[in-house]
DRENTIDO-140050 format. One line per 3 residues: number of its first residue (from 1); their letters; for each residue x negated, y negated, z negated of C-alpha. Coordinates in Angstrom, 2 decimals, always signed. Example, Ala and Ser with C-alpha at 12.3 -4.5 7.8 and 13.67 -1.06 7.14 Angstrom:
BEGIN
1 = as = -12.30 +4.50 -7.80 | -13.67 +1.06 -7.14
# end
This chain:
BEGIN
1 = xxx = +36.00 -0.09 -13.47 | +32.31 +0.49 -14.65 | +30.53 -0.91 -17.87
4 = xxx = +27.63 +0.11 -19.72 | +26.91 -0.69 -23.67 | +25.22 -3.44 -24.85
7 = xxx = +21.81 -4.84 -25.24 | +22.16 -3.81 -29.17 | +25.15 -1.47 -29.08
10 = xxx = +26.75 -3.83 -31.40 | +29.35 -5.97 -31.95 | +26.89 -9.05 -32.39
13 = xxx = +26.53 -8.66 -28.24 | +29.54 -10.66 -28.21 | +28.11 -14.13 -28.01
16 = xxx = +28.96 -15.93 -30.83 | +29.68 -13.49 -33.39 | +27.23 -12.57 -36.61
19 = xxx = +27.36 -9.84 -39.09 | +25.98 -9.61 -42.86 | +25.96 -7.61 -45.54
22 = xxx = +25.74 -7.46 -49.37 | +25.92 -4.76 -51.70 | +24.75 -3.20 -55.40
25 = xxx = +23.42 +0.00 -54.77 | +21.93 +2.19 -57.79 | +19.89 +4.96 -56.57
28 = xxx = +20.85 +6.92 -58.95 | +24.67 +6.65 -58.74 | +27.32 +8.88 -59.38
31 = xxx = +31.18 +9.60 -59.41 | +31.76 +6.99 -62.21 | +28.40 +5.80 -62.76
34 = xxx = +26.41 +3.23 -61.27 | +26.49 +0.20 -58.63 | +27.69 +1.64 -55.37
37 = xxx = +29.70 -0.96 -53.40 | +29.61 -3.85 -51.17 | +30.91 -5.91 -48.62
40 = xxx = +30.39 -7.58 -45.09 | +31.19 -10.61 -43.47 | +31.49 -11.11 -39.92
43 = xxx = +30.90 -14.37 -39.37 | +32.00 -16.66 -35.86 | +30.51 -20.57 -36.45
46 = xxx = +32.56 -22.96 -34.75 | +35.54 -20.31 -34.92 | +37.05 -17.67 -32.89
49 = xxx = +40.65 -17.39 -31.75 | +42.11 -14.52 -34.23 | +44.68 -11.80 -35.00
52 = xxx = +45.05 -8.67 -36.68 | +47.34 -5.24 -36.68 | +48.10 -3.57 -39.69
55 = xxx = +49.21 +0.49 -39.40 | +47.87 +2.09 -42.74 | +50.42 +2.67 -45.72
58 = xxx = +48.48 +1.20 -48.17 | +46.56 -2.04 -46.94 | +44.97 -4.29 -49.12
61 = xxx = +44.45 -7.51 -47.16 | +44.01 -11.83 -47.73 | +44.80 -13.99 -44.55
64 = xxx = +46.96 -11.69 -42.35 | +50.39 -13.10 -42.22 | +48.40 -16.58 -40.66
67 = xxx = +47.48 -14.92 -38.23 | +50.66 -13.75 -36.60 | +50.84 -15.39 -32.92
70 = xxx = +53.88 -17.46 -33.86 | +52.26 -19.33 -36.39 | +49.97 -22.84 -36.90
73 = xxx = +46.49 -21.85 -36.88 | +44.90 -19.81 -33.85 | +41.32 -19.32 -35.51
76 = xxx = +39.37 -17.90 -37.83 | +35.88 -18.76 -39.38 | +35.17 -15.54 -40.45
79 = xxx = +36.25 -11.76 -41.59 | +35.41 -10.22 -44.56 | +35.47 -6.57 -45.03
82 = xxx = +34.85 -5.30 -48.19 | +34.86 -2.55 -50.97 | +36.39 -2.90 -54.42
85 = xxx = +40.15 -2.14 -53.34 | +42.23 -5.54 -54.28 | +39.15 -6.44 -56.58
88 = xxx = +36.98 -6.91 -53.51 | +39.25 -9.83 -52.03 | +37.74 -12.03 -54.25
91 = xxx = +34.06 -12.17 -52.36 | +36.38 -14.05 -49.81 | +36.05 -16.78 -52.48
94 = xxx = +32.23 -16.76 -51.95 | +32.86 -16.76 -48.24 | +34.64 -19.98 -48.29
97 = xxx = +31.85 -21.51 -50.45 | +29.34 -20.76 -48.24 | +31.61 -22.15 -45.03
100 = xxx = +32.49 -25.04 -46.75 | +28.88 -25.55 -47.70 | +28.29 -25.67 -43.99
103 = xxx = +31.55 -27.57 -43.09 | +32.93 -24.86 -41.39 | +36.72 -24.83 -41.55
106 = xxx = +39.57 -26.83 -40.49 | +38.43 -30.40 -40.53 | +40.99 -32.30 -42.78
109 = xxx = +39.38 -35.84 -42.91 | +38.49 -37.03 -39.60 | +36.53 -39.86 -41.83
112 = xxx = +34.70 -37.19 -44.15 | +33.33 -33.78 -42.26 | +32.75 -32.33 -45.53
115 = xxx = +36.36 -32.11 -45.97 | +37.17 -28.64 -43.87 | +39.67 -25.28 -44.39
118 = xxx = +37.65 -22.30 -44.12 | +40.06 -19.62 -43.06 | +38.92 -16.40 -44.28
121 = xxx = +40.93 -12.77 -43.49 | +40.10 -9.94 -45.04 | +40.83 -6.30 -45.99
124 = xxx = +39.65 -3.55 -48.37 | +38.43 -0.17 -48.76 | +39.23 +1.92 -52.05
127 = xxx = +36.10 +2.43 -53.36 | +36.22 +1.92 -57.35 | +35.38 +6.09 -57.98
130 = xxx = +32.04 +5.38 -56.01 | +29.98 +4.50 -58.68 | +30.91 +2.52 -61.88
133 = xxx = +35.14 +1.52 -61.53 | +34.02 -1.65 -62.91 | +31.60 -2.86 -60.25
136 = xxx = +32.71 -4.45 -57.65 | +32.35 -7.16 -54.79 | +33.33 -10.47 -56.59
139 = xxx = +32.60 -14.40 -54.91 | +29.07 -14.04 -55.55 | +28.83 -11.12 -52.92
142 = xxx = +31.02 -12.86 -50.00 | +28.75 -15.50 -50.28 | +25.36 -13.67 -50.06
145 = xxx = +27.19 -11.37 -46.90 | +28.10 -14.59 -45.63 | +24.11 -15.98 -45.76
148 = xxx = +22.73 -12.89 -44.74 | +25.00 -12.67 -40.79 | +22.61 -12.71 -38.29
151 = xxx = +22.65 -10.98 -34.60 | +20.65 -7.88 -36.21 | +22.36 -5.70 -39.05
154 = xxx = +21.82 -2.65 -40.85 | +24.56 +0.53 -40.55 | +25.43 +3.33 -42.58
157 = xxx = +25.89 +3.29 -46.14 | +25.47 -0.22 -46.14 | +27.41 -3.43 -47.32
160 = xxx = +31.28 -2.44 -46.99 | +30.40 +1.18 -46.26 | +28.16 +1.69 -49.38
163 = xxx = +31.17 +3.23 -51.00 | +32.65 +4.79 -48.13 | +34.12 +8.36 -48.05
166 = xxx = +35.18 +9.95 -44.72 | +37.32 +12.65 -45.50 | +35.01 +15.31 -47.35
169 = xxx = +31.65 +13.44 -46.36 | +30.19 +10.49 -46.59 | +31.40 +7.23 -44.84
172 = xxx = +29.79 +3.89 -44.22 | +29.74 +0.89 -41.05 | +29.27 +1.59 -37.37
175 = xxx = +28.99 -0.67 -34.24 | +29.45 -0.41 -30.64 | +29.66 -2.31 -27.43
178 = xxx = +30.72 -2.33 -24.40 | +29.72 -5.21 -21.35 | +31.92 -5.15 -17.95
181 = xxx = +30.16 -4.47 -14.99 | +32.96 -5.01 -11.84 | +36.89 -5.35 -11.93
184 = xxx = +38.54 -8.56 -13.28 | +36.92 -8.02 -17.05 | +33.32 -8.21 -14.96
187 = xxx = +30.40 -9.69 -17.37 | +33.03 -9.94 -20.44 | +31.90 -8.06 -23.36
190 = xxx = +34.01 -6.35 -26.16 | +32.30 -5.41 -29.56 | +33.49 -3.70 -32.65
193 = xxx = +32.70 -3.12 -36.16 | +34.39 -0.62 -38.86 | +34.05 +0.46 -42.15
196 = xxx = +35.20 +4.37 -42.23 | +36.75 +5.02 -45.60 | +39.80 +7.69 -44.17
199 = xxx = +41.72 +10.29 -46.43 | +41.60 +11.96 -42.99 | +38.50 +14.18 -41.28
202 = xxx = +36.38 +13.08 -38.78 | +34.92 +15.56 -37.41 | +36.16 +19.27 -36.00
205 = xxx = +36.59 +22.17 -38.04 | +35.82 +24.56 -35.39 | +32.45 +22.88 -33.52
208 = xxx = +31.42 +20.51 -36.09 | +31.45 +17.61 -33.87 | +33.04 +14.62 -35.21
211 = xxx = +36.44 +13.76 -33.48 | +35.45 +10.63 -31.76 | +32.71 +12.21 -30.06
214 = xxx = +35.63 +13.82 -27.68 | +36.09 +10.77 -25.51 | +32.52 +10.34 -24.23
217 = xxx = +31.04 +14.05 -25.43 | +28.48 +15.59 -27.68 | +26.00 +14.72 -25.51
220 = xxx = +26.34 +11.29 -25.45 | +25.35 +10.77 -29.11 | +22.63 +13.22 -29.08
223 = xxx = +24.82 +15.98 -31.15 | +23.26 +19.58 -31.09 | +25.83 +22.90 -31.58
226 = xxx = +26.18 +23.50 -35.07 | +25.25 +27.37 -36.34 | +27.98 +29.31 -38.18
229 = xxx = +26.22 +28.60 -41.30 | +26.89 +25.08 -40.99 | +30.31 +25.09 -39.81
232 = xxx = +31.08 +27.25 -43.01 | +29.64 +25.08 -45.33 | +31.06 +21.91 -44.03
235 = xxx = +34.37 +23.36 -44.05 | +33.66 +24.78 -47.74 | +33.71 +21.04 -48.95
238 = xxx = +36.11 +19.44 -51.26 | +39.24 +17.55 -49.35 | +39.08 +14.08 -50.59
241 = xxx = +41.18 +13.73 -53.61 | +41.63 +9.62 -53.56 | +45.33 +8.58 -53.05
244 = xxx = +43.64 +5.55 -51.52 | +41.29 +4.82 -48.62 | +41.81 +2.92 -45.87
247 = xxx = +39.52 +2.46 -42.14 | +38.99 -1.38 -41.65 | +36.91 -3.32 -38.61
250 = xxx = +36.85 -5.60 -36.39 | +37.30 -5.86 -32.54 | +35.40 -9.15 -31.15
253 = xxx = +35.40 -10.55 -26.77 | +33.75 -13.28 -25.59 | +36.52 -13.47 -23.69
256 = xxx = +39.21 -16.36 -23.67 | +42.16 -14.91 -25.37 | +45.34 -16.91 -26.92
259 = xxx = +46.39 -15.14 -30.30 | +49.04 -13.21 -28.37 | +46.52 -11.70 -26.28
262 = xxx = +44.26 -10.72 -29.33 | +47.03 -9.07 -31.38 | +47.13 -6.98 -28.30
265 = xxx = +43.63 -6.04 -28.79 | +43.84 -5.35 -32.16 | +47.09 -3.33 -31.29
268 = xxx = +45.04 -1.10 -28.81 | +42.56 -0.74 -30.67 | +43.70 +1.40 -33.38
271 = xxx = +44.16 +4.15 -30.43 | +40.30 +4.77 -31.14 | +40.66 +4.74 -34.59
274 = xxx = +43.41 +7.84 -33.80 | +41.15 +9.31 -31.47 | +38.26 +9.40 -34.06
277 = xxx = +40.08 +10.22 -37.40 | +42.64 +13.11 -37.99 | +45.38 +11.98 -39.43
280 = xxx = +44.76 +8.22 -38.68 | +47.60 +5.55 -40.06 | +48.75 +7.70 -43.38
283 = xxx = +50.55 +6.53 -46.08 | +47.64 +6.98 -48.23 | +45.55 +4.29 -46.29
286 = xxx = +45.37 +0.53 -45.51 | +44.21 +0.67 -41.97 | +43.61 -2.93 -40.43
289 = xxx = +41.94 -4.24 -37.13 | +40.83 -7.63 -36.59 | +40.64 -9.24 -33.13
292 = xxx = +38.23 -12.17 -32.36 | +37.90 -14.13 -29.25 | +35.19 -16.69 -28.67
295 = xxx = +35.74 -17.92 -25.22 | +31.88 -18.04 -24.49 | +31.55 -15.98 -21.90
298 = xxx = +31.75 -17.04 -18.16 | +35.48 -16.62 -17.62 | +36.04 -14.50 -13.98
301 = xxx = +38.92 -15.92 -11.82 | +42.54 -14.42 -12.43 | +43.80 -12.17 -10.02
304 = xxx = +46.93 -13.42 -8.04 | +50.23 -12.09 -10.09 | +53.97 -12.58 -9.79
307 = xxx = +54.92 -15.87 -11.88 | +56.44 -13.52 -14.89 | +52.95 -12.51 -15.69
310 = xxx = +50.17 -13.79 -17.51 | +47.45 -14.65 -14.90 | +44.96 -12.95 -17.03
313 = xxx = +46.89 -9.88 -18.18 | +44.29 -7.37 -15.85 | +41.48 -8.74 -17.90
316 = xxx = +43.66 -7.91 -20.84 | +44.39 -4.72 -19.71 | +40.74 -3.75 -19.33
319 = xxx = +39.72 -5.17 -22.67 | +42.31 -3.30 -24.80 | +41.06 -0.05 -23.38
322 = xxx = +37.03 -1.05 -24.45 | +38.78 -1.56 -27.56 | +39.68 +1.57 -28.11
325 = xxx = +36.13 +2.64 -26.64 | +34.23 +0.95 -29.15 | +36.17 +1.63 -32.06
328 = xxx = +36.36 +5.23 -31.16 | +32.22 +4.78 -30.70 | +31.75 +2.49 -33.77
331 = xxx = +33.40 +5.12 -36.27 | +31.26 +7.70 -35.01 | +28.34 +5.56 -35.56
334 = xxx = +29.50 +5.18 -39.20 | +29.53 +8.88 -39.65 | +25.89 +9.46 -37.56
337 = xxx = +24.55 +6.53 -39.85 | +25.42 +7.40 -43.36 | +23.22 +8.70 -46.09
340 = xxx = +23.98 +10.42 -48.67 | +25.62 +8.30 -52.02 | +26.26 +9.51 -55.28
343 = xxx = +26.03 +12.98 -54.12 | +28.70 +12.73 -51.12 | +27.36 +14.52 -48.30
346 = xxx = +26.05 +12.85 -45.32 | +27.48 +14.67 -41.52 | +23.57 +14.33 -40.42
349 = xxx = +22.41 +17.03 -43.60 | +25.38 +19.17 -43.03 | +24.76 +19.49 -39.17
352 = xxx = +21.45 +17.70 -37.84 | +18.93 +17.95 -40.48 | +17.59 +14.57 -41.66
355 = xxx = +19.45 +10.87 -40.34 | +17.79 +9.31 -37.69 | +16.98 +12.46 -36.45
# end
């Protein structure tokens, strides 16, 4: 089985799928003080088959008990994921505004297209001590996300990760990709987004690399040794003192899945949220993974199985583990991206000097 990343390294290499953000970010923000939250809408016109798995303690979520496989409707228009705790669910509101503005939804009326069902999942971070407790993602915001989703988007400390906290440093969103290149998932793609807001650490106390860089290696994300100085001061900081958090994202194929098969790929895909965050699944957060599938790639032909099977369960098979790949990738991202908010520190000016570089 080979595969390389995508053309962007990003979840939006999944034909079909779009990503904005929104967010109110005061430069000068602090613990209590200031605009520093946001949210982000990943957004699938025409609609995407969908599920979702659920393993935090603590979720905060809209939307997720419709999209158990045994129930009515198989798709989704579009996931929000967003700060504000349950605050933040509202700018799902604004979501549906902007859908229905477009008639995307269920259609109702076959006489009157205006007359559609956006459906709209969505989960939250804890962010309310980032900044002012009173600021937070409301309608307005979804909306704006919603207008903004385009193939290119901006990571970091951006739109649901504005307010993000990573254990003792600063969180934010990360992407990754990953495009088949032989075996029965050939020229499928899998894609994920996440917004890394854990109670747990993400990165190792004795090198200073982050956890999820153990899959694929330092190397791979251009990560230098850290000096003794650094480790000590890294491991000097603060343990996050929230009781809430949570790690929220979303996988995404352009593969044809039924909702069965994407609850397996959201299932599977928490494994790289536990390979990249230590603990993963506490009781003190929410953590949720959506799974989209869009059915517009070029679907390869099913390998020959006994009847009991599903004839495309070794496509499955191969997806669930890129899952786990790109979530794994994507939270590392988030850590590599962030920048410094209301005086949380940023993993690039504990370890490698200035982001970007």
């Amino acid at each position: 089985m080979n595969s390389v990343a995508g053309p962007r390294n990003s979840i939006t290499d999944v034909s079909g799928v779009l990503v904005g953000h929104h967010q109110a970010l005061d430069p000068n923000a602090t613990l209590g003080t200031g605009a520093a939250t946001g949210c982000t809408v990943v957004r699938v016109p025409g609609g995407a088959v969908a599920s979702v798995d659920v393993r935090g303690g603590g979720p905060g979520t809209r939307e997720t008990d419709l999209l158990s496989p045994e129930n009515t409707v198989r798709q989704a228009n579009a996931i929000l994921l967003t700060g504000g705790s349950a605050y933040g669910l509202a700018a799902a509101d604004g979501v549906m505004r902007w859908l229905e503005e477009h008639r995307e939804g269920i259609p109702m009326d076959p006489a009157d297209p205006a007359r559609v069902v956006p459906i709209v999942p969505a989960a939250v971070i804890f962010d309310l001590p980032v900044g002012a407790w009173h600021i937070r993602p409301d309608a307005d915001f979804g909306f704006l996300a919603a207008e903004d989703a385009g193939i290119d988007f901006a990571r970091g400390s951006v739109g649901a990760g504005v307010g993000a906290r990573a254990g003792s440093l600063k969180g934010g969103i990360g992407t990754a990709s990953v495009r088949f290149t032989d075996g029965p998932a050939a020229g499928i793609t899998v894609g994920a987004v996440v917004v890394a807001n854990p109670v747990g650490s993400v990165f190792d106390p004795r090198t200073g690399f982050p956890w999820g860089a153990g899959t694929d290696g330092p190397e791979h994300f251009g990560l230098r040794p850290a000096t003794a100085e650094q480790l000590a001061a890294a491991n000097a900081l603060a343990v996050k003192g929230a009781v809430l958090n949570t790690t929220i994202g979303v996988v995404a194929t352009d593969a044809a899945l039924d909702p069965a098969g994407c609850q397996r790929l959201a299932a599977t895909a928490h494994d790289g949220l536990a390979r990249a965050i230590r603990p993963a699944h506490s009781p003190l957060d929410g953590d949720t993974l959506f799974a989209l599938a869009t059915g517009t790639a070029e679907q390869p032909p099913n390998v020959p199985l006994p009847p009991a099977f599903p004839a495309e369960l070794l496509v499955l098979d191969q997806l669930c583990t890129a899952a786990a790949v790109c979530v794994e990738r994507a939270i590392v991202d988030a850590i590599l991206s962030a920048t410094s908010v209301a005086g949380i520190p940023a993993y690039r000016d504990l370890f490698d000097g200035p982001a970007g570089v």
